[in-house]
N, C-alpha and C positions, 0 to 999 in steps of 0.2 A: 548136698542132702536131698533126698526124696521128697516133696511136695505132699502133705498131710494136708486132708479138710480142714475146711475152716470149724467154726462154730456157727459161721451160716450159711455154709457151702459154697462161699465164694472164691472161685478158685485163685492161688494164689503164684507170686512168678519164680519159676523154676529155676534151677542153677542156670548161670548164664552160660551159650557156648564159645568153645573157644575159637568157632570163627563166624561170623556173621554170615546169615544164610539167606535167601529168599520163601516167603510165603507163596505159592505158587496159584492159590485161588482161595479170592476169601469175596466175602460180601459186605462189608462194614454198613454198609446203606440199611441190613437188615436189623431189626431187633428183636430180639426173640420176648421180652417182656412189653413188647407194647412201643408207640412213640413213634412220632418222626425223628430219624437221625438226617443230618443235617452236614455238607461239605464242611463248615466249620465246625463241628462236634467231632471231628475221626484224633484233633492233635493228641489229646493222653492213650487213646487206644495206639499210635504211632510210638509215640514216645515210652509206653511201656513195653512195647515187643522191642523197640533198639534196646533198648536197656537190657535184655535178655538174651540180645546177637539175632534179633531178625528186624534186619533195617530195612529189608524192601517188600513190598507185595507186588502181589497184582489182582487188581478192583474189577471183578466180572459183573457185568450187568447183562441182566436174561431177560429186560423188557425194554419197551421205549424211553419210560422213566429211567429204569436201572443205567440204560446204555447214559444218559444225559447226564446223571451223577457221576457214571464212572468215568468220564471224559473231563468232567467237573473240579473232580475231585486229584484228579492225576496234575490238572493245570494249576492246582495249591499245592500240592504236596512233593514236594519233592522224590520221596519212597514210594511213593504208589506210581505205578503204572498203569492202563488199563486196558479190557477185553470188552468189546461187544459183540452181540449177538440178541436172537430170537431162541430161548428156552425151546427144548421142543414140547416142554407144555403146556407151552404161550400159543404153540404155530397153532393146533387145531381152531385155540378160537379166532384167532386175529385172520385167519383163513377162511372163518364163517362168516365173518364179518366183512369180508371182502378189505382188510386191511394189511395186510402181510406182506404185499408187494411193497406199501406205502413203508411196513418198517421195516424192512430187506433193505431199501434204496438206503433208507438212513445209515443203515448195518454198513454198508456199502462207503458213504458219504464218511463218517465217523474212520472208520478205518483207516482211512489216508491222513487221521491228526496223526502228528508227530510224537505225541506221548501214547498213543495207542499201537499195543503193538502185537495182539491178540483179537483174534477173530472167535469166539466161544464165551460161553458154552455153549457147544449146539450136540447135537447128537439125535437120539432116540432115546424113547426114554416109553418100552409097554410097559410097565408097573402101576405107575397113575395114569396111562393115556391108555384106553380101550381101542379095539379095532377098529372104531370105527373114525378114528383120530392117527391111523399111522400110516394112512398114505401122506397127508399133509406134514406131519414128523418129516419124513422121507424128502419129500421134495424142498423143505423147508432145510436140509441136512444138505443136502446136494448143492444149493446157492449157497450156503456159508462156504463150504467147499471151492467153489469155484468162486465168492469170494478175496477168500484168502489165497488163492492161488494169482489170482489179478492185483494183488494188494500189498502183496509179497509179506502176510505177517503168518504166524504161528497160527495153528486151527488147536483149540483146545474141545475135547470130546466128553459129552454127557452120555454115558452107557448105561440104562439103568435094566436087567432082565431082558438084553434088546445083541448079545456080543454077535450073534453072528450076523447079524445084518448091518448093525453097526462095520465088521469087517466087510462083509459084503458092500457094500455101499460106498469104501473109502477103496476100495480095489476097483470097482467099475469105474468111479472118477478119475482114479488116480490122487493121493493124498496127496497134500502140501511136504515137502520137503521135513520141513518143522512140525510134526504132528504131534502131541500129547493126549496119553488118555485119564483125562482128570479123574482123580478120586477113583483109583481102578480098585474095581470090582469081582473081578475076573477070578478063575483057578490057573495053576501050574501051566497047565496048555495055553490058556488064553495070554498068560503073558511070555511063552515060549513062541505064539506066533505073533504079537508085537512087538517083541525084540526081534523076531527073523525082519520083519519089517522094517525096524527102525523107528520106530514110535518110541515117545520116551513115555514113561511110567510114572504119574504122579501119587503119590499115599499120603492117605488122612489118619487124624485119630483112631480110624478104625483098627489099625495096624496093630494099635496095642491092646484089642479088646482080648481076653482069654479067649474067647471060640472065634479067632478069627485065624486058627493054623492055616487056610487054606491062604488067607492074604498072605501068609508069612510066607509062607513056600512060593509063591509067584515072584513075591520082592528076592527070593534068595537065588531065583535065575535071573534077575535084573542087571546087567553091567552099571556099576559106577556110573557112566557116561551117559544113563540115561534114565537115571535115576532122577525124581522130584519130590518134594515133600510141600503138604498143604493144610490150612486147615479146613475150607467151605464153611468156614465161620459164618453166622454163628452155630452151625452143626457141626454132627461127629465130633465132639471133646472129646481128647484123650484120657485113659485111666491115669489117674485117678480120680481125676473129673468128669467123668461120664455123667451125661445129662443134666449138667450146668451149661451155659452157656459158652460157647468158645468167641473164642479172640487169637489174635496172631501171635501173643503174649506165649502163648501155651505148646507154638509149635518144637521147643527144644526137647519136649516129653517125647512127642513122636521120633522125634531126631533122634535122641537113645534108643529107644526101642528099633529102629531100624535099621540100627548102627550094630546093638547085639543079633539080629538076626544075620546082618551078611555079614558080621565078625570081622570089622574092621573097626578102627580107632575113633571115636566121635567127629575129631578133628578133619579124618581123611573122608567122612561123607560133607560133611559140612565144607570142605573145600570143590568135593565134587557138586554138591547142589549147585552152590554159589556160580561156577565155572561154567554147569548146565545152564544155569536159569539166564545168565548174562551172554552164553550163546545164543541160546532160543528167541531172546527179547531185546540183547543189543545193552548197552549201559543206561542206568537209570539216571 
């Protein structure tokens, strides 16, 4: 059955899938109502996405804090994995500051734990960062880069109003093997030249908004094989939870929805994510 509102808009858990899938980027550490959330406070938001068929994530952190939770948090939990990095709307200031080399080294250090197994999110990102903040984006893009290329983990990418430099930038380097571009953004073209590439293709809730044809058509040139699904909890909820709160509980709504746009069986994405995510990142 389809998921209806509550009576207090709190969204509720979806048909279960029938094959357990990975959440491919969330932030549990965030709360969108306020509060410290806490490496011990993540077990029910865990225990309610298993119970729906998503038993694993992976816990991005975009700050020094963030990175220390996600490493934290990965080392309690079984299902969580972790990502770090420098936001790139972190680099401008931590670059004024004259600190960004100091949490590059960490980025760097972190990366060789054993449960970390993701270098991002990093990326560009000119929508909230003015020009006068995208040289330091830039160079701040290019050490996660080479990074993860020394580190030998998966680079996960923040694109936000940034695609062609974003490409530019991961073809000057040369990308990591294992490139993902999280939470893609992009039109038809933009995800026709990261599949010629090789990049895999992550989708959020946005996937199911009604004015989002343009996402649909990019997921519909997506090969299987490189296909992801996520949520950036607690943002982008799926319909018919749109701007509640998300959680990883909620990622099976998306799962359908992108399931009828490439018109294959729920079952055979949810095999391919699972297949994808456990390439990319190794067993949890």
């Amino acid at each position: 059955m389809t998921s209806q509102p509550s009576r207090r808009g709190e969204p509720e858990p979806p048909d279960p899938l029938p094959i357990p899938v990975v959440d491919n980027h969330t932030h549990l550490d965030i709360s969108r109502e306020g509060g410290t959330v806490g490496v011990d406070d993540l077990g029910p938001a865990l225990r309610a996405a298993a119970a729906v068929g998503v038993d694993r994530v992976v816990q991005i952190g975009c700050d020094p804090a963030g990175n220390e939770f996600a490493v934290a948090a990965a080392e309690a939990h079984p299902a969580v994995l972790a990502g770090v990095a420098v936001h790139p709307n972190e680099a401008p200031g931590l670059a004024a500051a004259g600190s960004l080399d100091t949490a590059l080294a960490r980025v760097e250090e972190l990366a060789g734990h054993p449960r970390v197994r993701v270098v991002g999110e990093t990326g560009l990102d000119h929508y909230r960062t003015g020009p006068e903040g995208h040289a330091a984006q830039e160079e701040s893009f290019r050490r996660h880069v080479d990074i993860a290329k020394r580190t030998g983990r998966a680079l996960q990418i923040h694109d936000r109003d940034a695609h062609a430099d974003v490409l530019r930038v991961l073809a000057e380097e040369g990308a990591p093997e294992r490139t993902v571009m999280h939470c893609f953004s992009g039109d038809l073209d933009l995800a026709r030249e990261c599949v010629a590439r090789g990049y895999h293709l992550s989708f959020s809730g946005t996937v199911t908004f009604k004015n989002a044809k343009g996402l649909r058509d990019a997921l519909s040139v997506t090969p299987l094989e490189l296909v992801l699904v996520e949520t950036d909890a607690p943002y982008l909820t799926p319909h018919p939870w749109r701007g509640a709160s998300n959680s990883p509980m909620l990622v099976p709504l998306t799962v359908r929805a992108m399931a009828a746009t490439l018109g294959v069986a729920v079952a055979t994405l949810c095999e391919a994510v699972s297949e994808n995510s456990e390439r990319l990142y190794g067993p949890w």
